[in-house]
ROKOL-777929 format. One line per 5 residues: number of its first residue (from 0); their letters; for each residue y, z, x of C-alpha. Coordinates in Angstrom, 2 decimals, padded with zeros to 5 digits. Example, Ala and Ser with C-alpha at 12.3 -4.5 7.8 and 13.67 -1.06 7.14 Angstrom:
<pts>
0) AS) -004.50/007.80/012.30 ~ -001.06/007.14/013.67
</pts>
This chain:
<pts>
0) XXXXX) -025.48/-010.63/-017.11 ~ -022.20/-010.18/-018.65 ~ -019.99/-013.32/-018.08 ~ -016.89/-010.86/-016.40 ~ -018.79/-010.02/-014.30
5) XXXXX) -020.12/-012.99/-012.76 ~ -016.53/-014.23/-012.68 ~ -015.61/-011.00/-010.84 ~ -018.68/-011.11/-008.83 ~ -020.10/-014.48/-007.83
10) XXXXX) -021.36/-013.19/-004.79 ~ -024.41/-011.24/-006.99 ~ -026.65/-014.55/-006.79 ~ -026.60/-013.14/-003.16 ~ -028.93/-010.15/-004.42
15) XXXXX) -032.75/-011.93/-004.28 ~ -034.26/-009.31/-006.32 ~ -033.39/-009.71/-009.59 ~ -033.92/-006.43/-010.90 ~ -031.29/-005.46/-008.45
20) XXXXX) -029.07/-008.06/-008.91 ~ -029.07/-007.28/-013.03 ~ -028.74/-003.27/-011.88 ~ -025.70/-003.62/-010.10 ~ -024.04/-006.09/-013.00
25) XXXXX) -024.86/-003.61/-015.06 ~ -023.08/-000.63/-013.22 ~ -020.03/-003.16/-012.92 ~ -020.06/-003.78/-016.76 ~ -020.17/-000.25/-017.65
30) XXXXX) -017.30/000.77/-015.72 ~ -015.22/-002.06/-017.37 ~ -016.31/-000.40/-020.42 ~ -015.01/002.70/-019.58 ~ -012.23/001.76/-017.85
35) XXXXX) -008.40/001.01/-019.30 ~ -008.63/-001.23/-016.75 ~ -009.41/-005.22/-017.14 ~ -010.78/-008.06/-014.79 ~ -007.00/-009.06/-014.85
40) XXXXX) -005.94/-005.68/-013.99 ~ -008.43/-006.03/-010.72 ~ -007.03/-009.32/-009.79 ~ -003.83/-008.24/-009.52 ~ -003.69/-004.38/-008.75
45) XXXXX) -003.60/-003.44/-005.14 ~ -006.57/-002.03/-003.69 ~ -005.61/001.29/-002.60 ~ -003.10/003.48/-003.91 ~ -002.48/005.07/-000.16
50) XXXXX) -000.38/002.26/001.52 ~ 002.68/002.35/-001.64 ~ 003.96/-000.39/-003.47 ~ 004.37/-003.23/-000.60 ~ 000.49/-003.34/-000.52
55) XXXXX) -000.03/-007.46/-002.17 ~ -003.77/-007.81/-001.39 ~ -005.29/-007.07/-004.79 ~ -008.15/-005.02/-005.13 ~ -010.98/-007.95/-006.10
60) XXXXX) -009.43/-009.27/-002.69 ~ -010.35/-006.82/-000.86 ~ -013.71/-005.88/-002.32 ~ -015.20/-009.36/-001.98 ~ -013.42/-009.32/001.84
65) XXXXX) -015.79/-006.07/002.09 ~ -018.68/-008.01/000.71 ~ -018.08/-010.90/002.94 ~ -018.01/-009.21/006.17 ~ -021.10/-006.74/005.45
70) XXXXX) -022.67/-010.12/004.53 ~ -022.13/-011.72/007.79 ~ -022.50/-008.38/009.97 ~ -025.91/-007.69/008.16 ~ -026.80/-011.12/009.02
75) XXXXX) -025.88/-011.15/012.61 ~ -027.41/-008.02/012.95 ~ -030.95/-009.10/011.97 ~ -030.30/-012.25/013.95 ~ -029.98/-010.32/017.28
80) XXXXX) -031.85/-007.21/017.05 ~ -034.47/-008.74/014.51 ~ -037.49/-005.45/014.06 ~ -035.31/-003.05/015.94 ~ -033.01/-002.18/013.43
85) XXXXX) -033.70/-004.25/010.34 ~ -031.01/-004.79/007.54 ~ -032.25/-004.87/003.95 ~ -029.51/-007.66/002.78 ~ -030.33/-006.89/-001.26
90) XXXXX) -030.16/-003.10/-000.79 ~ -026.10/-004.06/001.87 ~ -024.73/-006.68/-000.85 ~ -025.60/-004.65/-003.52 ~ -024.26/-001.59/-002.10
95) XXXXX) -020.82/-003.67/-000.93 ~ -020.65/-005.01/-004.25 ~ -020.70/-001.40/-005.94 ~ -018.81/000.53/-003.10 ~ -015.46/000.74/-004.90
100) XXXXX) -016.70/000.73/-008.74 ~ -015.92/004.22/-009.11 ~ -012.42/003.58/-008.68 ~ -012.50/001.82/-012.07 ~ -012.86/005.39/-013.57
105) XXXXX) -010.28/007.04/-011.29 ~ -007.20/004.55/-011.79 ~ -005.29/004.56/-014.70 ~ -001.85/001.73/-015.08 ~ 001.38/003.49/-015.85
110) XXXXX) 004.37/001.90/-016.43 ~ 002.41/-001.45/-015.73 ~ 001.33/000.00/-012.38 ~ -002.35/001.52/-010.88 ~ -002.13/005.29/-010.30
115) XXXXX) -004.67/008.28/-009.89 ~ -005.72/009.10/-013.38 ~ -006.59/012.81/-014.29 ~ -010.38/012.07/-013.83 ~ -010.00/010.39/-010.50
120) XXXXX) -007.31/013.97/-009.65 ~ -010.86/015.77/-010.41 ~ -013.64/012.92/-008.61 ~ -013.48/010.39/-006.35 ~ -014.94/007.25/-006.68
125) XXXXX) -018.03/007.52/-004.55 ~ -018.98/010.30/-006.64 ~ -018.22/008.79/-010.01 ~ -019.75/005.39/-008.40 ~ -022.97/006.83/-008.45
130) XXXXX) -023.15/008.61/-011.58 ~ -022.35/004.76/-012.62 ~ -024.85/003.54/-010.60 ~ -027.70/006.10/-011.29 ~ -026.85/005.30/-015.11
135) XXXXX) -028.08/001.22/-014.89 ~ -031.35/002.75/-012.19 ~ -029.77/001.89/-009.11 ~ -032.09/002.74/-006.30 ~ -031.34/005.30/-004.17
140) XXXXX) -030.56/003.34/-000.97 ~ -028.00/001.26/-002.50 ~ -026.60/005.16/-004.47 ~ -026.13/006.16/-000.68 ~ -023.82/003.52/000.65
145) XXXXX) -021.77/004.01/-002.80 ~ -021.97/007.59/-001.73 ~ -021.28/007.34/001.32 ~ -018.48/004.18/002.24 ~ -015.71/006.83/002.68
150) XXXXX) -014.81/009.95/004.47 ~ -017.36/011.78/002.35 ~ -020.18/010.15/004.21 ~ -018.89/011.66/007.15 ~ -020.82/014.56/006.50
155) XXXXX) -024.06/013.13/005.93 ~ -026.71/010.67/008.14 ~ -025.69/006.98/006.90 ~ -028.41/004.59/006.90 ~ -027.58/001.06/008.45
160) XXXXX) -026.61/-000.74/005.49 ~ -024.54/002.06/004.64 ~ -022.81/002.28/008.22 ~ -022.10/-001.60/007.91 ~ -020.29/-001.38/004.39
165) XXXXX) -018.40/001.85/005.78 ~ -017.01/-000.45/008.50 ~ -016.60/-003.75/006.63 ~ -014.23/-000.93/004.64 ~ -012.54/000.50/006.79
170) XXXXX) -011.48/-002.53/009.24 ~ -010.25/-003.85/006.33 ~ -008.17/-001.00/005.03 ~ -007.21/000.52/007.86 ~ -004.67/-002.04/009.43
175) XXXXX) -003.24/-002.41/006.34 ~ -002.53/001.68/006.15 ~ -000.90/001.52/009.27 ~ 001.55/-001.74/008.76 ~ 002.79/-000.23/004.92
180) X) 003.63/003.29/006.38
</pts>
């Protein structure tokens, strides 16, 4: 696994499969490749571009918050309702982990600061996260909560891993939307 990565992404020793866990480093590498964007840039850009230029919380901030809280919800979940609604907890942290990496293709830096680029004017990063994702043989489970994390999977049946990374997204977006306004 590329060394950035790990840095980026410590929380992939999570992923038990290994297969998995060397898929979605994979995807991550790529879009570094193809981004103008560096592990720097992530550490320091804010995470969304809707909430204008008071937003601090950086966008590797926020995606391992996402991570973290899928994590514990997933876990809580299969503590409680155990058979009854199972959580796969490779398929959720792998899908947390690659929610967002479509944004690597759809931000650009301009004058030192993140903005829409022309691709992301043309595809948002779900669907660009896939085509990332599908590229290194993601599995389709963990293509659907990439797919699916945003308003796009609105229109579409979520499975439970996807519903729990849609929600450890939003809760942790939305307040922050509403306070920079």
């Amino acid at each position: 696994m590329n060394k950035q990565v790990v840095e980026l992404w410590p929380e992939l020793m999570w992923i038990k499969d290994q297969d998995l866990r060397e898929k979605t480093a994979k995807t991550w590498e790529i879009a570094l490749e193809k981004s103008v964007l560096t592990p720097e840039d992530l550490n320091t850009i804010p995470f969304t571009l809707l909430c204008g230029p008071d937003l601090k919380v950086s966008f590797m901030a926020h995606k391992r918050c996402v991570v973290h809280v899928a994590l514990d919800a997933g876990n809580k979940m299969n503590e409680f309702f155990k058979t009854d609604l199972p959580v796969n907890m490779d398929v959720l942290i792998a899908g947390a982990i690659l929610a967002d990496v479509g944004k690597l293709l759809e931000y650009e830096l301009k004058d030192g600061k993140s903005v829409q680029g022309k691709y992301g004017k043309y595809l948002r990063h779900p669907f660009s996260g896939v085509s990332l994702a599908e590229q290194c043989g993601v599995p389709a489970e963990v293509c659907h909560i990439i797919a699916t994390h945003a308003g796009e999977g609105d229109m579409v049946k979520r499975t439970t891993e996807a519903f729990i990374v849609h929600h450890a997204d939003f809760m942790t977006f939305e307040p922050f939307k509403d306070r920079l306004k």
